[in-house]
C-alpha beads as a LAMMPS data file, in Angstrom:
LAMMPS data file: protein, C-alpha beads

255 atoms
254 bonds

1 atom types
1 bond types

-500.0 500.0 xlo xhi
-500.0 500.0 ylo yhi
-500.0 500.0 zlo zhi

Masses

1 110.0

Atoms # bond

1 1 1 -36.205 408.336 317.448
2 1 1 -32.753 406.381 316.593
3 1 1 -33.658 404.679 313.039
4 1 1 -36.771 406.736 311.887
5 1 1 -37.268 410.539 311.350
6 1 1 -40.179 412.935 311.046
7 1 1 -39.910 412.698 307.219
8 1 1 -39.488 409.130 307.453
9 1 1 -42.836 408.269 309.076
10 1 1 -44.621 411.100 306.628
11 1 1 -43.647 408.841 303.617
12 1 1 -45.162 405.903 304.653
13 1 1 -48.736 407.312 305.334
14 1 1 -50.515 407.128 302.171
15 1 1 -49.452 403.549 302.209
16 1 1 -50.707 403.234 306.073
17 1 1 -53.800 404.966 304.843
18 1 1 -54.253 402.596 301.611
19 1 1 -53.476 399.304 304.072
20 1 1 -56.076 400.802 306.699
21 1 1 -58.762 401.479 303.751
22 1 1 -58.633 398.184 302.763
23 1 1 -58.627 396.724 305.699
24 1 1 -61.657 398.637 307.239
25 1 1 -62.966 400.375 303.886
26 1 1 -64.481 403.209 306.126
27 1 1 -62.417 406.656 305.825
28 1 1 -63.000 407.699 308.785
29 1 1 -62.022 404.550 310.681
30 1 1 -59.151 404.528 308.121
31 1 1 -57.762 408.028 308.988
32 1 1 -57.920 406.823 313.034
33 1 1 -56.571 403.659 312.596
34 1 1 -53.218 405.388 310.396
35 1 1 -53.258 407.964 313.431
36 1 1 -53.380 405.768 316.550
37 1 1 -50.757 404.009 314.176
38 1 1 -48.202 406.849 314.063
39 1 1 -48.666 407.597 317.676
40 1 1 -48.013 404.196 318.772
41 1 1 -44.879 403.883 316.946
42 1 1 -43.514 407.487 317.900
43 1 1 -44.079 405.949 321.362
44 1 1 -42.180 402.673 320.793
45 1 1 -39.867 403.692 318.575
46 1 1 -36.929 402.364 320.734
47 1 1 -38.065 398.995 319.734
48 1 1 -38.052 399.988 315.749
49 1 1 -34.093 398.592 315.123
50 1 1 -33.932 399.318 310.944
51 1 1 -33.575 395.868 310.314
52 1 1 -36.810 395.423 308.737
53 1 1 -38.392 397.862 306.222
54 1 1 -40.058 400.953 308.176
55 1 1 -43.253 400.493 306.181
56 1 1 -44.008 396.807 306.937
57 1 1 -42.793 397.701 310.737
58 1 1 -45.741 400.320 310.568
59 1 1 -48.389 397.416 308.535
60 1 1 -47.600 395.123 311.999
61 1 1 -48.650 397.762 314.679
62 1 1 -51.904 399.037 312.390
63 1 1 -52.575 395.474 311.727
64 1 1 -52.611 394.607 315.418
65 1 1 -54.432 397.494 316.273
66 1 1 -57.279 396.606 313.844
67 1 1 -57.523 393.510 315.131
68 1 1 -57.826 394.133 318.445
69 1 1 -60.810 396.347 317.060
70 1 1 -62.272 394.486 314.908
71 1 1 -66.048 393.393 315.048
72 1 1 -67.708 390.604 313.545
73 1 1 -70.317 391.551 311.246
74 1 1 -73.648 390.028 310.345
75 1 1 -72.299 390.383 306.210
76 1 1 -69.429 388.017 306.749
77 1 1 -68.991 385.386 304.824
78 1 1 -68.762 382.049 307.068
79 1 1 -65.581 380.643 306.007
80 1 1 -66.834 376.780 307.173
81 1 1 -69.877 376.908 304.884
82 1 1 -66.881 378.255 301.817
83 1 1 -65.258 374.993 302.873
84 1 1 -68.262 372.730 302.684
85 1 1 -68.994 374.655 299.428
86 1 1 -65.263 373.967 297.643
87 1 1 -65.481 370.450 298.931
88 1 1 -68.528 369.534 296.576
89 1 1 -67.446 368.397 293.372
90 1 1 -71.078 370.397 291.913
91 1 1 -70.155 373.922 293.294
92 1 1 -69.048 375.952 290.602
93 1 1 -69.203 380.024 289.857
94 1 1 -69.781 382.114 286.714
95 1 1 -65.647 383.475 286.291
96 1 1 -66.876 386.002 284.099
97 1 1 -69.843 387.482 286.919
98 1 1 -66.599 387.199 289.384
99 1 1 -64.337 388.821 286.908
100 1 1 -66.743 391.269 286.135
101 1 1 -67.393 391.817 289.708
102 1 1 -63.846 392.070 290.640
103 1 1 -62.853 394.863 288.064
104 1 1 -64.925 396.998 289.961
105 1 1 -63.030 398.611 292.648
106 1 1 -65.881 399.031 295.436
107 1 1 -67.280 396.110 294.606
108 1 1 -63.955 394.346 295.106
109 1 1 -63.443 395.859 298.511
110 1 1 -67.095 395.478 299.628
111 1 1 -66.189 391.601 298.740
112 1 1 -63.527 391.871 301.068
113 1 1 -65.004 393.647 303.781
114 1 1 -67.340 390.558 304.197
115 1 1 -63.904 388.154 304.624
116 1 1 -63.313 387.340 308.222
117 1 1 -60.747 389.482 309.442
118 1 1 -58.166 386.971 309.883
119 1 1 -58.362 385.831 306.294
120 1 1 -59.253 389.476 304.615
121 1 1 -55.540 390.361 306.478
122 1 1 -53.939 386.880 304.941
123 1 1 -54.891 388.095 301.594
124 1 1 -53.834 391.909 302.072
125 1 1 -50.940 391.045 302.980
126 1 1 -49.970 388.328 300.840
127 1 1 -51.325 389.282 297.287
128 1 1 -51.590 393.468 297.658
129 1 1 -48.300 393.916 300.182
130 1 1 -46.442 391.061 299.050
131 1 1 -45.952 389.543 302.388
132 1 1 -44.645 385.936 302.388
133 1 1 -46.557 383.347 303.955
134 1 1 -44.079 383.169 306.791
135 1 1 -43.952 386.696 307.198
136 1 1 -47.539 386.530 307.852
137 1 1 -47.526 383.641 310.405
138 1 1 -44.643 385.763 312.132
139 1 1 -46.797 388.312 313.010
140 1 1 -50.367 385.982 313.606
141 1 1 -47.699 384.272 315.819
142 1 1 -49.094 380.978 314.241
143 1 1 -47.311 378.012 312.028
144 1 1 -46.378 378.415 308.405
145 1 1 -49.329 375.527 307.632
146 1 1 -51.762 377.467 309.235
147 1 1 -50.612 380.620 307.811
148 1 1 -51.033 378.551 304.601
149 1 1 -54.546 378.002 305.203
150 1 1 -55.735 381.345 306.177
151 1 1 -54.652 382.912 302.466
152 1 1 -56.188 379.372 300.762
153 1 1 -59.260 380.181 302.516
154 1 1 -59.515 383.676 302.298
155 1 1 -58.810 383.351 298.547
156 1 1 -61.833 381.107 298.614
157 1 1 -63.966 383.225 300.565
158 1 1 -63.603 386.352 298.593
159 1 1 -64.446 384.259 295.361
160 1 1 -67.556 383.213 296.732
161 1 1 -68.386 386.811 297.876
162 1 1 -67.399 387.629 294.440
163 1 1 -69.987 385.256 293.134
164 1 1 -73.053 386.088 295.301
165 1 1 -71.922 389.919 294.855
166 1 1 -72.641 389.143 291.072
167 1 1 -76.128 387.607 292.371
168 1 1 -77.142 390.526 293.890
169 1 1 -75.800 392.819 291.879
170 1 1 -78.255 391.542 288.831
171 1 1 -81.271 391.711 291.306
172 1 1 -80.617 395.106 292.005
173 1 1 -79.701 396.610 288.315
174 1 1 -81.953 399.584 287.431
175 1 1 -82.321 400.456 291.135
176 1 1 -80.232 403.984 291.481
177 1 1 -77.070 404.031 294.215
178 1 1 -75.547 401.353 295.568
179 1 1 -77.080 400.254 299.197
180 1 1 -73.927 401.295 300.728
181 1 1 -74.017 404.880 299.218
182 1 1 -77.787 405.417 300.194
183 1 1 -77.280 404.081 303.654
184 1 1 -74.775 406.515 304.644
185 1 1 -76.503 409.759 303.459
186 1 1 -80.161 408.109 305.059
187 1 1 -79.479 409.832 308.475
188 1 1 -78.845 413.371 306.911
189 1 1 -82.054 411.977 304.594
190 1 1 -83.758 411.650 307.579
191 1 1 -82.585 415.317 308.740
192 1 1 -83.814 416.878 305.631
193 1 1 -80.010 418.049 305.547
194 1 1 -79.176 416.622 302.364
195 1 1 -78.962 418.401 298.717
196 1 1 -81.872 418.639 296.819
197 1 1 -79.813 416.049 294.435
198 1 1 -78.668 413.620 296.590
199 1 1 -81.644 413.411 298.336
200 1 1 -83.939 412.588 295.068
201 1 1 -81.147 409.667 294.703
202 1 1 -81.877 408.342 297.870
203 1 1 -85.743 408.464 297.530
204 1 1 -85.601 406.576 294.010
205 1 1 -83.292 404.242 295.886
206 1 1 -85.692 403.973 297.911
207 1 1 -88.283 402.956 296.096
208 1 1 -86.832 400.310 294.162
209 1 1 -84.313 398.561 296.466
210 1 1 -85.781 395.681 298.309
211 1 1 -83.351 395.322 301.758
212 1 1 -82.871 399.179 302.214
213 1 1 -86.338 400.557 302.887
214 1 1 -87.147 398.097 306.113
215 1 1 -83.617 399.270 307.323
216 1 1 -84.702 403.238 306.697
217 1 1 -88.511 402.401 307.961
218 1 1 -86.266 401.132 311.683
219 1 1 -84.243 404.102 311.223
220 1 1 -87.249 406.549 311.549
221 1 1 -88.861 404.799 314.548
222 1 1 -85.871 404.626 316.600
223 1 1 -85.180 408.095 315.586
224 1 1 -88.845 408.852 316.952
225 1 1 -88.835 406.539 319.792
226 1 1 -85.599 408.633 320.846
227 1 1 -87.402 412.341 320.170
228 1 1 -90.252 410.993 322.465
229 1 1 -87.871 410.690 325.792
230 1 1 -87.703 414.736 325.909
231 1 1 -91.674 414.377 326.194
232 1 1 -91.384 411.876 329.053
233 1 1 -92.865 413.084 332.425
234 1 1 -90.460 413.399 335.058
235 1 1 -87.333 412.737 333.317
236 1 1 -86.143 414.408 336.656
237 1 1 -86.974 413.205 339.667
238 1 1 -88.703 415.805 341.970
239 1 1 -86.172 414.950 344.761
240 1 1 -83.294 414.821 342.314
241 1 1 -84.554 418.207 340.516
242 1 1 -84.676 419.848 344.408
243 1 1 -81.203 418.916 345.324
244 1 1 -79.658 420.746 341.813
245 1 1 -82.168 423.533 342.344
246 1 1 -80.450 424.669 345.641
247 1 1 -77.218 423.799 344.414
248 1 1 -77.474 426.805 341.710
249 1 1 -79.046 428.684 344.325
250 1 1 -76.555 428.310 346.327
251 1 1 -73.341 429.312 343.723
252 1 1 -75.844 431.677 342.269
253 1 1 -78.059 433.625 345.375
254 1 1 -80.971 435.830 344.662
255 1 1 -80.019 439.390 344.266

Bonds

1 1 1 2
2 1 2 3
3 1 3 4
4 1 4 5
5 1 5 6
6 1 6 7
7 1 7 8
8 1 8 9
9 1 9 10
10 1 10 11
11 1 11 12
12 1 12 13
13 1 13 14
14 1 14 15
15 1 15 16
16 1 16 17
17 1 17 18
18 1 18 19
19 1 19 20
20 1 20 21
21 1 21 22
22 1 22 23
23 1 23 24
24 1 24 25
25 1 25 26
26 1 26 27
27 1 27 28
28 1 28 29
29 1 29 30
30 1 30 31
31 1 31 32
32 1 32 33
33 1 33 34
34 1 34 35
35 1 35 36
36 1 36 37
37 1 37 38
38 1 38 39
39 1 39 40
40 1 40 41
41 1 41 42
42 1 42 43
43 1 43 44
44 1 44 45
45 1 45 46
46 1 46 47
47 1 47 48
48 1 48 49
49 1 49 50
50 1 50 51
51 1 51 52
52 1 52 53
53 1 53 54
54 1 54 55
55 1 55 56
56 1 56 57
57 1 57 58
58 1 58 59
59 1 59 60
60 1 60 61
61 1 61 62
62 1 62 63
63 1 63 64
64 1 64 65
65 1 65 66
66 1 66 67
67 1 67 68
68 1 68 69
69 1 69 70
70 1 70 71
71 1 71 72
72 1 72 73
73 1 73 74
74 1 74 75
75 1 75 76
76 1 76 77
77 1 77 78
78 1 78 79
79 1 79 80
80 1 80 81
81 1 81 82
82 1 82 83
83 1 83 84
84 1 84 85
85 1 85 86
86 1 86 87
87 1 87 88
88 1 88 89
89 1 89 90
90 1 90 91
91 1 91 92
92 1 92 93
93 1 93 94
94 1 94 95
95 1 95 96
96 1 96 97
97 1 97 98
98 1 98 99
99 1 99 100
100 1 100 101
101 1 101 102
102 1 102 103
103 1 103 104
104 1 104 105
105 1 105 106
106 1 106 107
107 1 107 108
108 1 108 109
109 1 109 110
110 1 110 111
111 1 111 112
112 1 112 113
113 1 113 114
114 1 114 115
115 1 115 116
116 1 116 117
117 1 117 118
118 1 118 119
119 1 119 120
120 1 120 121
121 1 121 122
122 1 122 123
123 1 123 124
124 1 124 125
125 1 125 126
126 1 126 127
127 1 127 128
128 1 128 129
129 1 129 130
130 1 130 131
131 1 131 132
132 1 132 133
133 1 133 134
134 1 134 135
135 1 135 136
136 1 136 137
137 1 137 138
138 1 138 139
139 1 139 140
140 1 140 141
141 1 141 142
142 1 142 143
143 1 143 144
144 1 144 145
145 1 145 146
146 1 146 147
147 1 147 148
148 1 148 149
149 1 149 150
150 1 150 151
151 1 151 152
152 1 152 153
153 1 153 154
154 1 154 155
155 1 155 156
156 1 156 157
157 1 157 158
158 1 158 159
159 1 159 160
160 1 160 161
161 1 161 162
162 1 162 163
163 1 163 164
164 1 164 165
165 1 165 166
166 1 166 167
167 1 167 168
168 1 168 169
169 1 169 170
170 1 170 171
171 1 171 172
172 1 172 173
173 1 173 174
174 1 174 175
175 1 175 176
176 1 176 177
177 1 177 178
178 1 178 179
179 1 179 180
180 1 180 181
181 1 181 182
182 1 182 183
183 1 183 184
184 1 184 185
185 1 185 186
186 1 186 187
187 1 187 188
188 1 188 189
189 1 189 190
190 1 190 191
191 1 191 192
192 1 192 193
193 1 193 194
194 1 194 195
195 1 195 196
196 1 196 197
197 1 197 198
198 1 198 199
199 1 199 200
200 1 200 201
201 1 201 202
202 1 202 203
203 1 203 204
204 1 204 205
205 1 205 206
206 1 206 207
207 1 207 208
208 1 208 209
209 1 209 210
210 1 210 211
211 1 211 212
212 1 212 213
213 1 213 214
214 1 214 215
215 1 215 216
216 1 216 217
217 1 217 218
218 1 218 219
219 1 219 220
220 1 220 221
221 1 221 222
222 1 222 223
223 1 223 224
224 1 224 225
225 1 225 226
226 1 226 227
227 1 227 228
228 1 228 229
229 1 229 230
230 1 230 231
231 1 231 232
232 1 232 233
233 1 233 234
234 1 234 235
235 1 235 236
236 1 236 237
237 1 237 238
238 1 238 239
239 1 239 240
240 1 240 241
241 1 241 242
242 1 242 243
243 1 243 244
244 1 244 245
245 1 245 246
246 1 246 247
247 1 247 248
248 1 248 249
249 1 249 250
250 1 250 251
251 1 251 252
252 1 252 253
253 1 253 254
254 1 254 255
């Protein structure tokens, strides 16, 4: 490599990692994403010239990379119903609910997870990396209006998710764990895998939360409906099970 080291691209992962978190807010996909980052620009590092900052050159190629990845989820916010929203002279929010919302760090980032990924990236960029607009519409390859737009409306979006984060938020007080939290021990739930602790959180969760148990009820039947297939008659065919009978015969004879 002509204008980056090994030590060079070491310093800049936490701040890969921190970028990819917020971007994805799943550690796993995080750690992945910073990876397949590295490797990519080990590979092109001919095209890395030092006349940009090594850390924002690194940002572009994770950025890309999560984009060509990323999914649409049923939790996003739909950024033409925000607009319709703003437009109306009678939509308002409570600022201190949003506030109060916002100073929570994984309710902030849950807010942002359910930004388009387009926008959730304008905003990144812009007000945590300190982008500029056109830096941003560099990279999106689009104009600087248009780049101009994407960090209006994300700002938009993410105070509206803000605001019905709030809402939900005061439906759900008393009921113990957050969904997200309960959801990703359910499986090991499921398992009987999990501490005696964690487990007892999940069942009170459970009992009070109103969108979780349908999801865990599905969980269980698929997870039966699955078990079942080893119980299925002829999961080999006869003619299919004869052929790989005489195969191992044939690598393994008789004594």
């Amino acid at each position: 490599m002509d204008a980056m080291n090994h030590d060079d691209l070491v310093h800049e992962i936490p701040g890969l990692y921190r970028f990819a978190m917020m971007l994805v807010r799943d550690e796993h996909l995080a750690a992945d994403l910073t990876q397949d980052t590295l490797t990519r620009a080990i590979e092109r590092s001919h095209q890395y010239r030092g006349d940009a900052p090594l850390g924002a050159w690194l940002k572009r190629i994770l950025r890309n990379i999560a984009t060509d990845r990323a999914r649409r989820s049923d939790r996003e916010v739909v950024v033409d119903d925000i607009d319709a929203k703003w437009h109306d002279d009678d939509y308002t929010v409570d600022p201190a609910d949003v506030l109060d919302h916002a100073a929570t760090r994984a309710e902030l980032e849950d807010a942002l997870t359910r930004l388009p990924f387009i926008y959730r990236s304008a905003v990144l960029l812009h007000d945590v990396e300190q982008w500029t607009v056109q830096e941003i519409a560099d990279l999106d390859e689009i104009g600087l209006p248009a780049a101009k737009q994407r960090l209006r409306r994300g700002r938009m979006a993410l105070v509206s998710a803000l605001a019905a984060g709030a809402e939900r938020r005061h439906a759900l007080q008393g009921v113990p764990m957050r969904c997200w939290d309960a959801r990703q021990h359910v499986s090991e739930y499921l398992d009987g895998t999990l501490d005696p602790s964690t487990a007892g959180a999940v069942e009170a969760h459970l009992g009070q939360c109103p969108t979780c148990p349908p999801l865990y009820a599905a969980l269980v039947g698929a997870h039966d409906a699955v078990g079942a297939l080893r119980d299925a008659d002829n999961v080999v065919p006869p003619a299919v099970a004869e052929r790989l009978t005489a195969h191992v015969t044939r690598l393994t004879p008789e004594a």
